[in-house]
N, C-alpha and C positions, 0 to 999 in steps of 0.2 A: 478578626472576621467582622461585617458588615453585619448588619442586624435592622430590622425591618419587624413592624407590629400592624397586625390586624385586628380590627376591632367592629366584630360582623355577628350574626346568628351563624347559630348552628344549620350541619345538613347531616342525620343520622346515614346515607346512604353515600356520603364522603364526595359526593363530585363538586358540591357548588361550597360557599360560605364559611366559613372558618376552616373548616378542614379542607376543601381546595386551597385555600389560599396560604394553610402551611406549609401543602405540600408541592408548590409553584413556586413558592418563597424558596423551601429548601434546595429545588432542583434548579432554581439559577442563583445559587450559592450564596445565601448569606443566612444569616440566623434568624430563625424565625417564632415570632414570640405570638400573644392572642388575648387580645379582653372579649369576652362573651357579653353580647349585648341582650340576646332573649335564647331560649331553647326554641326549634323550629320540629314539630312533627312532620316530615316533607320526604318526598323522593322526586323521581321523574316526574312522575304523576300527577302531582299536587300536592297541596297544603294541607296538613290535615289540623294542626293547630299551633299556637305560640305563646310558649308562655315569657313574659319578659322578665330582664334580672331587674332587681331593686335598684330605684335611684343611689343609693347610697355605696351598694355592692357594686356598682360600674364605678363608678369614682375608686373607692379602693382596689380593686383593679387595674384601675390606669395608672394610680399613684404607686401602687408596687411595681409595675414593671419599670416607668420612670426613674423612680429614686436608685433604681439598682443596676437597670439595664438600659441606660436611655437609646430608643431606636434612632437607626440613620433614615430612617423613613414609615410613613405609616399612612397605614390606608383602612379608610372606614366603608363598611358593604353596611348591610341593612340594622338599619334603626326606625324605630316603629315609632315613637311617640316623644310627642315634645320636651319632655323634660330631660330624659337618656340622652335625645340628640343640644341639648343645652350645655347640659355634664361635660358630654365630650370636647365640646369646642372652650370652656371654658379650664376646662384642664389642657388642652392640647396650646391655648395660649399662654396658662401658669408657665408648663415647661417648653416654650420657644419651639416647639416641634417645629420638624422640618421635613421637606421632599411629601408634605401631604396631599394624596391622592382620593379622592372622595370619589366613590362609584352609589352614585343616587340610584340602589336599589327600590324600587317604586313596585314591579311586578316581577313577579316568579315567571321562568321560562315555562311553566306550565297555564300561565292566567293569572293567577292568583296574584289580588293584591297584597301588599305585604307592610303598607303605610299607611298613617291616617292621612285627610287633607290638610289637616292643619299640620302635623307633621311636617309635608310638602314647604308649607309657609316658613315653620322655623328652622328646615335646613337652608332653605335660601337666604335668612336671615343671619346664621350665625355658623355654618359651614359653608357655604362656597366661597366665601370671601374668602377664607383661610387658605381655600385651595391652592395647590401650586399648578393640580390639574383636576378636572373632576370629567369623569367620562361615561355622560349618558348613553343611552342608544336610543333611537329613533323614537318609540314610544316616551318615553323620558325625556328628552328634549323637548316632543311636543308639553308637555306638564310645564316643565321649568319655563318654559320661555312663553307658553300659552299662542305659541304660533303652528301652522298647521306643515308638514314636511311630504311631501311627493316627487321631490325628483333633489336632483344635486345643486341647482342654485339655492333651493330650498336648504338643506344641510346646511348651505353656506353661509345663510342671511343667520338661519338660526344662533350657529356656533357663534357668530361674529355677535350676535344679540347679548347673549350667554353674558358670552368675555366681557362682553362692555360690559352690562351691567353689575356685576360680581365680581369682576376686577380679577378672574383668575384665568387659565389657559384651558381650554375646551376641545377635548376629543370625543368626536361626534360620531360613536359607534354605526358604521352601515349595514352591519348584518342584518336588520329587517328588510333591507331592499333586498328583492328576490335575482334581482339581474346584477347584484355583485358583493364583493364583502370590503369595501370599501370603505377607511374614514378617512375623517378631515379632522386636521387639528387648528386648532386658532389661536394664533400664541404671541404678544405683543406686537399686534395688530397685525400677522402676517399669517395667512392662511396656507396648510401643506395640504397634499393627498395622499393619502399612505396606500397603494391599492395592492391588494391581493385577488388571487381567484378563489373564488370560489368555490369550498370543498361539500362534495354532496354526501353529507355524515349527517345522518337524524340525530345523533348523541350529542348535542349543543346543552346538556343540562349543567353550567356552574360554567360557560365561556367568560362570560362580563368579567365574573368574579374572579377567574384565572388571566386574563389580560390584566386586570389591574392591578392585582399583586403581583404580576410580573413588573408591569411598570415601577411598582415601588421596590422593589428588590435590586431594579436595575440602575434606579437612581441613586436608591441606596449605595450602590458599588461605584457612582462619580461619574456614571455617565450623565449626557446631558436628554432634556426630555425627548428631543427628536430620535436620539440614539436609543434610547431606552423604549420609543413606545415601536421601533424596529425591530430590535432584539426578542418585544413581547410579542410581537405579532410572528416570527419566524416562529417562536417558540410554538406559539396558541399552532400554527398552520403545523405543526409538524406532530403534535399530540393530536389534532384532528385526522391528520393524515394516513395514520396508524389504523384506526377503522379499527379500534377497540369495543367489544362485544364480551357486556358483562354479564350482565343479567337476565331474568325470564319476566318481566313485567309484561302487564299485558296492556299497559296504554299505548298513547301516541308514541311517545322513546321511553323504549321499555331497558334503557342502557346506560347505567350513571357513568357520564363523562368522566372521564380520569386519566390518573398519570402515573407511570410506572419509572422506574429508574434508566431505563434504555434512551429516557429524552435528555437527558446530563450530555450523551454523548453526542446529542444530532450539531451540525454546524453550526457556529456562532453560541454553541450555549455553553456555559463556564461553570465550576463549581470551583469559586477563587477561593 
C-alpha cells in the first residue's frame, strides 16, 4: 500500500489540517501518516489560539516516520514560524522525499492569520524550491509573488511568476473568484485550466487542506501531477456536493466541512 505524510496543525473540529488531511488521504486510498507542527484552538469560526510543537519535537517526528515508514509522498499545510519551517525542509532533503506538495497555509478560511512575515520569507526560501507542487489560492499567491490578482490573465502571469522563480509547479487555487472555482496549474513552463463549477456550499472550512492531500495521495499512488490534481478536484467537487450539515455554530459556516466514507465510492475515486 502507498503511503503519504502530512505535516500540518491541528483542527479540534476535524474538517481542515491534520485531521482532514488524514482523513482525505485515507479515502483515496493509501496510508496515511502525520507530524504535528503546532496545536490549533480553531473551528469554523476562527482562531482561538496556537500553541507550537518544540523545534526539536518536529524533527524527531519526522525522523521516526522516515526511518520506518518512508512516505510516497508528503505534504506540508501550516507552519507558523521560521525555525519549524527550516526543520522541515532540512529533514525532508536528509531523506530524498518525494511527490512534495506544499500548501502555503497563510490564512484560515475564517481571516485569521496563521503565519508570521518573516515566516512568509523562509518558506520561499527553503520550501518552495523543494516543491514538486505548491498550491496557493488567490490571497496566497498575491503574498508569495507580491503581485496583485483580479481576473484570469492575472492568475496566469502570477503562477507563471511563482514557477519561475522557485523552480517548482504552481496550482493557482481560484476559489476566491466569486464567478467560478477554477485553477490554473503552471507546470514546466506550460500552463493548464482545470475548470469546474461552481458549488454554492458555505461549508468551504478545511477545502485547500483537502485538495492538497488529495494531490499527495494521488501521486503518491503513480499518477502524474495533471492526473492527480483531476482526481482531487472530482473528489473536493463531490464532498462539496453532498451539502453535508454538521453542526450548530452560529458564525458565518456554522458547518465543519467533512468526509464520510460514502466518497470511496463516488466515480474515479479508488481505495487501491
Amino acid at each position: 500500500m502507498k503511503t503519504a505524510l502530512s505535516i500540518a496543525g491541528t483542527d479540534p473540529c476535524g474538517g481542515a489540517g491534520i485531521q482532514a488531511d488524514l482523513k482525505t488521504m485515507t479515502m483515496n486510498g493509501v496510508f496515511s501518516m502525520s507530524v504535528i507542527t503546532a496545536l490549533v484552538a480553531q473551528n469554523t469560526t476562527g482562531v482561538r489560539e496556537i500553541v507550537e510543537v518544540a523545534p526539536e519535537f518536529l524533527r524527531q517526528q519526522i525522523d521516526a516516520v522516515f526511518e520506518d515508514i518512508p512516505p510516497d509522498a508528503v505534504k506540508t499545510g501550516m507552519v507558523s514560524s521560521c525555525r519549524l519551517i527550516e526543520i522541515i525542509a532540512e529533514r525532508l532533503r536528509f531523506y530524498h522525499a518525494k511527490n512534495i506538495v506544499v500548501d502555503p497555509v497563510m490564512v484560515a478560511t475564517s481571516g485569521d492569520r496563521l503565519i508570521s512575515a518573516a515566516a512568509v520569507d523562509t518558506l520561499k526560501i527553503f520550501l518552495l524550491p523543494m516543491a514538486d507542487v505548491v498550491t496557493p489560492n488567490i490571497p496566497e499567491a498575491e503574498i508569495l509573488s507580491g503581485m496583485t490578482i483580479r481576473n484570469k490573465a492575472d492568475i496566469e502571469a502570477v503562477a507563471k511568476h511563482i514557477g519561475t522563480v522557485y523552480g517548482c509547479a504552481v496550482l493557482l487555487k481560484g476559489g476566491h473568484n466569486i464567478n467560478d472555482a477554477n485553477d490554473f496549474l503552471y507546470a514546466d513552463g506550460v500552463g493548464t485550466w482545470f475548470c469546474e463549477t461552481r458549488i454554492d456550499n458555505p461549508n468551504t472550512h478545511g477545502t485547500g487542506c483537502t485538495l492538497s492531500s488529495a494531490i499527495a495521495a494521488n501521486l503518491a499512488k503513480g499518477f502524474d501531477l495533471s492526473a492527480s490534481i483531476q482526481r482531487s478536484k472530482d473528489y473536493l467537487s463531490g464532498a462539496l456536493g453532498a451539502m453535508l450539515n454538521l453542526g450548530h455554530g452560529r458564525g458565518p459556516m456554522q458547518h465543519c466541512f467533512n468526509l464520510t466514507g460514502k466518497f470511496a465510492k463516488e466515480p474515479g475515486i479508488e481505495n487501491d
